[in-house]
C-alpha positions as CSV (number, residue, x, y, z in Angstrom):
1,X,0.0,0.0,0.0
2,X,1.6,3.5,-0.9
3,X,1.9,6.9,1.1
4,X,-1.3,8.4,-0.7
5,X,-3.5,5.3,0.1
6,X,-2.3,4.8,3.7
7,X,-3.8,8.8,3.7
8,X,-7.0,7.8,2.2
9,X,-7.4,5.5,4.7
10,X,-6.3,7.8,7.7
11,X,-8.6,9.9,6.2
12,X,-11.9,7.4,5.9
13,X,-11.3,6.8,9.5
14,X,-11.1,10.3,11.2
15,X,-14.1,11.1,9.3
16,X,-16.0,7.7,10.5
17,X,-14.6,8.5,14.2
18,X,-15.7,12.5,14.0
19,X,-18.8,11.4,12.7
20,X,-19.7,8.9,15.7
21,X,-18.3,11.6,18.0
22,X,-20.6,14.0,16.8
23,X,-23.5,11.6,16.8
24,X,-22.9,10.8,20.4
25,X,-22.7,14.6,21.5
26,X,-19.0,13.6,22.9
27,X,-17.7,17.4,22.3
28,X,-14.6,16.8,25.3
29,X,-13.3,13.7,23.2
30,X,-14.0,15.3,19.7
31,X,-12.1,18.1,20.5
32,X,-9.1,16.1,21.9
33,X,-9.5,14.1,18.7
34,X,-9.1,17.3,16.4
35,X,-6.5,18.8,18.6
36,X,-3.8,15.9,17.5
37,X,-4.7,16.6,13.8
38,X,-3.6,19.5,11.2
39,X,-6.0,21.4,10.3
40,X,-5.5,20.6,6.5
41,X,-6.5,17.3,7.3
42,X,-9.9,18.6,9.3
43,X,-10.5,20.7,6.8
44,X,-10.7,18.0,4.5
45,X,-13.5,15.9,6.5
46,X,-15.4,18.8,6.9
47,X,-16.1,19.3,2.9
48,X,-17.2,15.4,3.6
49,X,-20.0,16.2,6.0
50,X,-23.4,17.3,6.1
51,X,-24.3,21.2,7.0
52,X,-25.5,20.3,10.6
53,X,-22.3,18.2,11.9
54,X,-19.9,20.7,9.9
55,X,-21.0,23.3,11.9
56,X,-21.2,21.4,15.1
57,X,-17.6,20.5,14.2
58,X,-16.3,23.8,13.4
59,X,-17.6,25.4,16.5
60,X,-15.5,23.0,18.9
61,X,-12.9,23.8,17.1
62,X,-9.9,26.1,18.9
63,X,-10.6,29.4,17.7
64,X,-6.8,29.5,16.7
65,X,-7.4,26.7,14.6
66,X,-11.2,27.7,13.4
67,X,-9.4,30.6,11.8
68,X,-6.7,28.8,10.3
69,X,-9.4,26.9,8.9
70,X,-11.1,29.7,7.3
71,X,-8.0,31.1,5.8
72,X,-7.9,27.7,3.8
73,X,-11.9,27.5,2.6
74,X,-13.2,28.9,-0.7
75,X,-15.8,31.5,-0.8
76,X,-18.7,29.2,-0.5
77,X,-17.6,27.3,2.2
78,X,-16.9,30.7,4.2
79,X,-19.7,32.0,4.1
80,X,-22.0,28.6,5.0
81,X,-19.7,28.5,7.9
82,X,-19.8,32.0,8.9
83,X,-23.5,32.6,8.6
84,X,-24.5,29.8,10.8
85,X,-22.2,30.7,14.0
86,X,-22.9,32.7,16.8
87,X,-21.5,36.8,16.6
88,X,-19.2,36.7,19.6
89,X,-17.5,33.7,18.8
90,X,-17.6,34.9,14.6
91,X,-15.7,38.7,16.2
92,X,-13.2,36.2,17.8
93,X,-12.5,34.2,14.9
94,X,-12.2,37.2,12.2
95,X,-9.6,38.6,14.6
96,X,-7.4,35.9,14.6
97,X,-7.7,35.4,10.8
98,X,-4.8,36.4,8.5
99,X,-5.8,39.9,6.3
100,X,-4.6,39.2,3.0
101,X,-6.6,35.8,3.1
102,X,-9.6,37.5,5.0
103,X,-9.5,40.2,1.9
104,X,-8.9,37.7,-1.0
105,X,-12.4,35.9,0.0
106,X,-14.2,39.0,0.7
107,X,-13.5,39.8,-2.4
108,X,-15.5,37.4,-3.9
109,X,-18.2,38.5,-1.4
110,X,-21.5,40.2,-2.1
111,X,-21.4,43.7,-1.0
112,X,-23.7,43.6,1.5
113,X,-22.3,40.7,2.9
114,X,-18.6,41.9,3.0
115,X,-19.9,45.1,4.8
116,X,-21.6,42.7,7.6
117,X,-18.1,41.5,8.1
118,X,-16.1,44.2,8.1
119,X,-18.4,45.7,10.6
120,X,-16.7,42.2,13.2
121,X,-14.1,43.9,12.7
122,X,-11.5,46.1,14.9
123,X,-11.4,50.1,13.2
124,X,-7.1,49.4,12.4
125,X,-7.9,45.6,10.9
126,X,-11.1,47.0,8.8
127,X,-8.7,49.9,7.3
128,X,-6.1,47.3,6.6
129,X,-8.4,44.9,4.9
130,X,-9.9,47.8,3.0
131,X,-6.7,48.5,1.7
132,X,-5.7,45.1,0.3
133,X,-9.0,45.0,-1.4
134,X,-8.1,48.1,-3.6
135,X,-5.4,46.1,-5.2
136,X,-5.9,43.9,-8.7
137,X,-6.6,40.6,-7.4
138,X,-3.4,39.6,-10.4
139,X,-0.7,42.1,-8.4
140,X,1.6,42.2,-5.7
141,X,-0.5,44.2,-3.6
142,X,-3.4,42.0,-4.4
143,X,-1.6,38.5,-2.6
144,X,0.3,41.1,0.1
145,X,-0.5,41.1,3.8
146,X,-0.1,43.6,6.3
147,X,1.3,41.8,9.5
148,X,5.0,42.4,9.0
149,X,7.3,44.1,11.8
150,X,9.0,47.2,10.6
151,X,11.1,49.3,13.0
152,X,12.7,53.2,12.3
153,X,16.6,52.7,11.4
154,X,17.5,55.3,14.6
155,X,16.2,52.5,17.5
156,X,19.0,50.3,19.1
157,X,19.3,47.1,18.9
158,X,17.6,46.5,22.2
159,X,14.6,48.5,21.4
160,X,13.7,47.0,18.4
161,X,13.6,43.4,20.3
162,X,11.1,44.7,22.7
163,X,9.3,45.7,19.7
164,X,8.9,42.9,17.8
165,X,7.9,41.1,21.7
166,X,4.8,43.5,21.2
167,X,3.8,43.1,17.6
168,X,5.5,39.2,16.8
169,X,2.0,38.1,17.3
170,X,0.3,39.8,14.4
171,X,3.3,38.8,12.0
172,X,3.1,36.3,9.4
173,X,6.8,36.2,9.4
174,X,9.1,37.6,12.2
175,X,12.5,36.0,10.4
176,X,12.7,39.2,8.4
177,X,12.8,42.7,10.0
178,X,12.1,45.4,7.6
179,X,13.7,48.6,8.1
180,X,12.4,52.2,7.6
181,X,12.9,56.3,7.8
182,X,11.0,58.8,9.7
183,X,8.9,58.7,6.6
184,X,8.2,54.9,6.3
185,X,10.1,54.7,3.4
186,X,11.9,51.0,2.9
187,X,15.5,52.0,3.9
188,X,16.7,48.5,5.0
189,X,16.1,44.9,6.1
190,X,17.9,42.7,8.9
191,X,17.3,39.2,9.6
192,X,16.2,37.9,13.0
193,X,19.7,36.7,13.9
194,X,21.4,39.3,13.2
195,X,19.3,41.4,15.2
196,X,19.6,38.9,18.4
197,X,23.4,38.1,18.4
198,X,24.0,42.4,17.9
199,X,24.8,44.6,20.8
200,X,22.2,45.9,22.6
201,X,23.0,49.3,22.3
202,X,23.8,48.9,18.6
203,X,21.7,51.1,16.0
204,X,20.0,49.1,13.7
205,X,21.3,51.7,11.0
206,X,24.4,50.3,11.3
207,X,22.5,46.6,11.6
208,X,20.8,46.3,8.6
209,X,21.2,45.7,4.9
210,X,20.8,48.2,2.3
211,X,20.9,45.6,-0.4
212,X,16.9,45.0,-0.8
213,X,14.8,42.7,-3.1
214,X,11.3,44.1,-3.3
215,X,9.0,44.7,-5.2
216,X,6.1,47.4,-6.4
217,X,2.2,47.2,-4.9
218,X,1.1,47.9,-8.5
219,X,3.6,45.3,-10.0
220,X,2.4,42.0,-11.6
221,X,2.4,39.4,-8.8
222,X,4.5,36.4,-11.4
223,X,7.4,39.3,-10.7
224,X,7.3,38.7,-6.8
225,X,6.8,34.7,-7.9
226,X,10.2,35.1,-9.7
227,X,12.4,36.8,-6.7
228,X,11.1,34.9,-4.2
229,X,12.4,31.7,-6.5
230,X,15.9,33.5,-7.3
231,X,17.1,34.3,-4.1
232,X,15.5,31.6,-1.9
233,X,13.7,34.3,0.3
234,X,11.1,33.3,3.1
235,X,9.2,37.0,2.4
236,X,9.8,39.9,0.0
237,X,8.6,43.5,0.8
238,X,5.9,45.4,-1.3
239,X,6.5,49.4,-1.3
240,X,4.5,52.0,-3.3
241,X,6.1,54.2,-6.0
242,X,7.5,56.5,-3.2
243,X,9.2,53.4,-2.1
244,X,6.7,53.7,1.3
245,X,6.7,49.9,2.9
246,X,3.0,48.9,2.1
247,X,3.2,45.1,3.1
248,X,4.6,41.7,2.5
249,X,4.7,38.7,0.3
250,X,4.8,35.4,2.4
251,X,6.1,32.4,1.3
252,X,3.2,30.3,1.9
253,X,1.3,32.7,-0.7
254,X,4.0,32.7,-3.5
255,X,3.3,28.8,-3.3
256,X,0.2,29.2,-3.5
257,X,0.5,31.2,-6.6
258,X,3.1,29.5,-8.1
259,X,0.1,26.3,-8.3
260,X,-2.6,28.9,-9.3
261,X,-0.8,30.1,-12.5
262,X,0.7,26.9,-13.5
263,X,-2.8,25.0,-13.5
264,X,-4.0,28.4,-15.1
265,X,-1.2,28.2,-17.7
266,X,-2.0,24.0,-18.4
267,X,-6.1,24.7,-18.6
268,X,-5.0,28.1,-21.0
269,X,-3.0,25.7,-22.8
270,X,-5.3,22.9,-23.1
271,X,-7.6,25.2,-24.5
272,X,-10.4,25.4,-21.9
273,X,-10.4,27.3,-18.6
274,X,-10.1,28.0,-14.7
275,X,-14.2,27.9,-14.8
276,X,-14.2,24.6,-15.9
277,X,-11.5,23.5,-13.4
278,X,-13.4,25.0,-10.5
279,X,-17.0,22.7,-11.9
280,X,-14.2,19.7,-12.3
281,X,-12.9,20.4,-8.3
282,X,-15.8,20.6,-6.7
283,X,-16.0,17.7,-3.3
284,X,-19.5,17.4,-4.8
285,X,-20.1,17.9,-7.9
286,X,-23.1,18.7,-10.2
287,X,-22.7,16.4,-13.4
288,X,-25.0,18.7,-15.4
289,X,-22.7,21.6,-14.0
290,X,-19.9,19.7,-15.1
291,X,-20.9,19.1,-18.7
292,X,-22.2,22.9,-19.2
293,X,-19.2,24.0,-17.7
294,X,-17.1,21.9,-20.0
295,X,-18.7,22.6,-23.4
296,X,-18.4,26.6,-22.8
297,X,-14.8,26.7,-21.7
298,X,-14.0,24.1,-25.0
299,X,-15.9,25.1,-27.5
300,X,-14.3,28.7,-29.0
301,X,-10.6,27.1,-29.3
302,X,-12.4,24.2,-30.9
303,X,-14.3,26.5,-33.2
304,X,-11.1,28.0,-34.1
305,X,-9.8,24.8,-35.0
306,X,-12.5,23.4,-36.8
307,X,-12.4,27.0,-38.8
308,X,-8.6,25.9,-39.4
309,X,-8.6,22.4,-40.4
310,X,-11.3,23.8,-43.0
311,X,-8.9,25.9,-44.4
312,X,-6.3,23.2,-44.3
313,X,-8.8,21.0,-46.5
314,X,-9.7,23.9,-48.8
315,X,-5.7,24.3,-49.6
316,X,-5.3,20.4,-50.1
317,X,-8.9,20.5,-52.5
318,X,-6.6,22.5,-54.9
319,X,-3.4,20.4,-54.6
320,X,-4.1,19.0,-58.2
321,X,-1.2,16.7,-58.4
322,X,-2.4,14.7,-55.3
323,X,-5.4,14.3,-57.8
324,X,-3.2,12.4,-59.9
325,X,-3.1,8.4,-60.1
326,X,0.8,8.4,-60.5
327,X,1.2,10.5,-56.9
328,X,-1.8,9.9,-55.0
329,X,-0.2,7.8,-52.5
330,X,1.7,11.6,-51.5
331,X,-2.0,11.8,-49.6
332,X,-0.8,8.8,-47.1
333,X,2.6,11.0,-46.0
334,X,0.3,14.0,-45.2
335,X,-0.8,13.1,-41.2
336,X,3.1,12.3,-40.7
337,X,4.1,15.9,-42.5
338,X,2.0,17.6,-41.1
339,X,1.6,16.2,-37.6
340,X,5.1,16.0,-37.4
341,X,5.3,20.0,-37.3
342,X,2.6,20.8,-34.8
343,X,4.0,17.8,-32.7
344,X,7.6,20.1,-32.6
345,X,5.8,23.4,-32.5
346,X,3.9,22.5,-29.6
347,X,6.7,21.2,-27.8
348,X,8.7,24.6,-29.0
349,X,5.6,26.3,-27.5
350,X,5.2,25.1,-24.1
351,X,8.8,25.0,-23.5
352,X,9.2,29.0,-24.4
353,X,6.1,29.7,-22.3
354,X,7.2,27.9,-19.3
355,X,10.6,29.7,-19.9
356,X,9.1,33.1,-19.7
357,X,7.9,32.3,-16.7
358,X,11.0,32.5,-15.2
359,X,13.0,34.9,-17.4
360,X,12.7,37.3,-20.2
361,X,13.6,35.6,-23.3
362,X,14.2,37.7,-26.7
363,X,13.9,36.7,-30.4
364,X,17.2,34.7,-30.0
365,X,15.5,31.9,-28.9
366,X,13.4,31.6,-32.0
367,X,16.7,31.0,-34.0
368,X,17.9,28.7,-31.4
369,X,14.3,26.4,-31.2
370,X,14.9,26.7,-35.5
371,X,18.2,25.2,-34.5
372,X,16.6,22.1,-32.7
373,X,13.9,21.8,-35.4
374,X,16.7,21.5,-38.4
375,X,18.8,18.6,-36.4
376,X,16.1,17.0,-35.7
377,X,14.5,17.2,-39.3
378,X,17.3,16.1,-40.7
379,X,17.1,13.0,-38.6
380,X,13.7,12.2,-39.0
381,X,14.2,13.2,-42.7
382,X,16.8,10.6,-43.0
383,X,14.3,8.1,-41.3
384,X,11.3,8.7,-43.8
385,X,14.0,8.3,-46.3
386,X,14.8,4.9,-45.6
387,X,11.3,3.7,-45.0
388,X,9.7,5.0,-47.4
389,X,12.4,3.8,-50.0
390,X,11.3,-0.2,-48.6
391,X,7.8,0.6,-49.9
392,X,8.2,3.2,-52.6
393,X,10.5,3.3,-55.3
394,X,10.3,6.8,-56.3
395,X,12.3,8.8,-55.4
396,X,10.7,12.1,-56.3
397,X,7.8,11.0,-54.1
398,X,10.4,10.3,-51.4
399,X,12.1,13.3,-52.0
400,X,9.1,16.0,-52.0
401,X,7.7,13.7,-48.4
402,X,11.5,14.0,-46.9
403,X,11.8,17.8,-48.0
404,X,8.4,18.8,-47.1
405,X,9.2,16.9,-43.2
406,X,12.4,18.9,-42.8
407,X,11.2,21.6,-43.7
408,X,7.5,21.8,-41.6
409,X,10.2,20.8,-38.3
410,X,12.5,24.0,-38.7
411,X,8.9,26.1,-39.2
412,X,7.2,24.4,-36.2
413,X,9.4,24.8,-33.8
414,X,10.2,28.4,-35.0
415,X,6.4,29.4,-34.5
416,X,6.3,27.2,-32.0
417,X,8.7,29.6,-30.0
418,X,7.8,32.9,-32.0
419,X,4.4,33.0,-30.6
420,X,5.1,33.1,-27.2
421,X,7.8,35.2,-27.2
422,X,6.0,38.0,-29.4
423,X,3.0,38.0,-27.3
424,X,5.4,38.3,-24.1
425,X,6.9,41.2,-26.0
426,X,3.2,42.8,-26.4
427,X,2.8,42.3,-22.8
428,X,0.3,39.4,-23.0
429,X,0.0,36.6,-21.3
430,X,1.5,33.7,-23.6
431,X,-0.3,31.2,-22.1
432,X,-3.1,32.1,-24.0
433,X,-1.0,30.2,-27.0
434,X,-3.3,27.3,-26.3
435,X,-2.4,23.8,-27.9
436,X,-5.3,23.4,-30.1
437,X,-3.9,27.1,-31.4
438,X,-0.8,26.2,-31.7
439,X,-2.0,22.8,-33.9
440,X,-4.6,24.1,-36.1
441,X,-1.8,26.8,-37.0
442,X,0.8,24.5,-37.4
443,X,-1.6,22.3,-39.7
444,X,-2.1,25.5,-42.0
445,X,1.6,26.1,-42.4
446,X,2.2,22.3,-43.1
447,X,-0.1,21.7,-45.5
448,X,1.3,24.7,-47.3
449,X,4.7,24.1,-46.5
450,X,3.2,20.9,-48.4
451,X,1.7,22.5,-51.3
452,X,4.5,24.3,-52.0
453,X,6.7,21.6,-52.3
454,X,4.8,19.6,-54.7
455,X,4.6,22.6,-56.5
456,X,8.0,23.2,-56.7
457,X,9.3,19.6,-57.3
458,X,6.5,17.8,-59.6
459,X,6.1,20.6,-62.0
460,X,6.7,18.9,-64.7
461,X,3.7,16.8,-64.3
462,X,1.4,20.3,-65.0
């Protein structure tokens, strides 16, 4: 049995156990129970059970963990939850809850609703939340949060430790200590240890770094997703244009990113959505919900591409030689022609995207994916050669198929690349380059790369 079955398991039995628990009204031993568990792994269960016991559930909970809890859940499951408790223990709960993932489900809140919240809220907490929702939901200052320790560059050493005793508990990270002017303007950072092993009377001026990776509220949050990856940091800083400290960038939520875009990026590139992903996820989900779900995140690429592969058969309905007794077996080479130039181009195209991701690439890399696509044309040239040759013994035939390969390879993999890189260059998202995009284009150019080369070689025959 392997790790992810063993978990299954683990999994089918804390739920059976909660469920007796509950049944039983045996709130001392259910809460025991939950206490030994993470709260992932409760959170789980709880999308297993029915309204009643998940509410009985959550309100046993620690109100540490009922929060953490919360900070995990969707929208939906946030405001089931939320409705149904009590508006002492909901004030206690919303106070212990991170901001940034407070604001990013209020967000998605009606307005009404996210007003009845904020209202649970302390006046410096409400202003703070406030202020992450202005951000686009896609930027730095849209994933940032607020609890972050900053202290003025004229304290001493000792003073700044007594400060952070004060305010570690509101931080989402206290390894960092973020350093700033009289006019809270980023000046500096220091880590934790350098902060404790310093003299007390030391001024943390002469303490910190002035060597700081950060970036802008307004900036594109893939940009934070990047730093954070190159220099291995635990947080990065956001500041405003007048380089005023405005938040930070956890870890945890660069992560979290990181797996938002890249299934964003594979659904773009499949050709469907995120909407139909979220229909597709759901612990319960509604088959016909499903199915509509699918059919309108599919159907315009596959329009595209039916509108494409028309337009390939209209080119081939004029490719009068193939009309011809003498060459019609050129019409068995065209799936491997042509299917052999989207297979490189798509390739060429996921590779440059995922690139891009992590670095800016320029027009270079075109020439070099051209590169690729002319070794290997020339191998899989050489290969159609020879097996073709067993079964066919003409060698223009041969000739125009091998050509027509090698040539559809280097122009694959060359659009394959261009695309992506152009449309980074135009400042939009390349992902949007989705597969069945990619192919139907590719299956255009072959099957005039194709043309062209029949054209060119059997001539004669006109």
């Amino acid at each position: 049995m392997d790790c992810m079955d063993r978990k299954e398991d683990a999994s089918k039995d804390l739920l059976s156990e909660v469920k007796i628990l509950i049944e039983n009204n045996k709130i001392l031993d259910l809460r025991e129970l939950l206490e030994e568990y993470h709260i992932i792994d409760i959170f789980d269960i709880m999308e297993h059970l029915d309204e009643d016991m998940k509410i009985k559930l959550f309100e046993v909970l620690p109100i540490d963990m009922a929060a953490s809890i919360l900070e995990e859940s969707d929208v939906e499951f946030f405001s089931a939850i939320i409705s149904k408790i009590d508006i002492d223990h909901k004030r206690n709960i919303l106070e212990l809850m991170s901001l940034d993932d407070m604001a990013d489900i209020l967000s998605q809140l009606e307005e009404d609703e996210r007003e009845e919240i904020m209202e649970l809220l302390s006046q410096e907490d409400a202003d703070d939340v406030k202020e992450l929702l202005f951000y686009e939901e896609e930027s730095s200052g849209g994933i940032m949060t607020t609890g972050y320790i900053a202290i003025n560059k004229h304290v001493t050493a000792k003073e700044a430790i007594e400060h952070m005793r004060e305010n570690a508990e509101d931080a989402e990270t206290i390894y960092y200590i973020y350093v700033v002017d009289n006019e809270d303007r980023l000046v500096g950072v220091l880590s934790l240890r350098e902060l404790i092993t310093s003299r007390d009377a030391t001024i943390v001026e002469d303490l910190m770094s002035e060597n700081i990776i950060s970036v802008y509220v307004d900036e594109d949050r893939e940009e934070a997703v990047r730093l954070v990856s190159k220099y291995n940091l635990i947080a990065i800083p956001v500041i405003d244009r007048q380089q005023k400290l405005k938040g930070i960038i956890t870890v945890d939520d660069i992560i979290d990113v990181m797996e938002e875009e890249a299934t964003e990026d594979m659904y773009k590139f499949a050709g469907t959505s995120e909407h139909e992903r979220e229909a597709v996820e759901k612990v319960n989900p509604n088959p016909k919900e499903q199915i509509i779900s699918s059919v309108r995140a599919r159907i315009p690429w596959l329009i595209i591409t039916l509108i494409g592969g028309l337009l390939s058969t209209l080119i081939l309905s004029n490719l009068d030689f193939i009309m011809n007794p003498t060459y019609d077996v050129l019409v068995f080479f065209i799936p491997v022609v042509i299917g052999m130039g989207g297979n490189i181009g798509t390739q060429s195209s996921a590779l440059t995207v995922m690139a891009l991701s992590n670095k800016d690439l320029d027009f270079n890399s075109v020439v070099r994916e051209g590169i690729v696509g002319f070794i290997i044309g020339i191998l899989c040239s050489i290969i159609i050669i020879l097996v073709a040759f067993i079964f066919i013994k003409d060698i223009s035939i041969i000739l125009v198929v091998s050509i027509s390969l090698f040539i559809n390879m280097i122009v694959g993999s060359m659009i394959g690349a261009f695309m992506p890189v152009l449309l980074k260059k135009l400042d939009v998202d390349p992902s949007i380059i989705s597969a069945p995009l990619i192919s139907t284009v590719l299956d255009i150019t072959g099957v005039i790369v194709y043309f062209i080369t029949i054209t060119l070689l059997l001539s004669k025959i006109v």
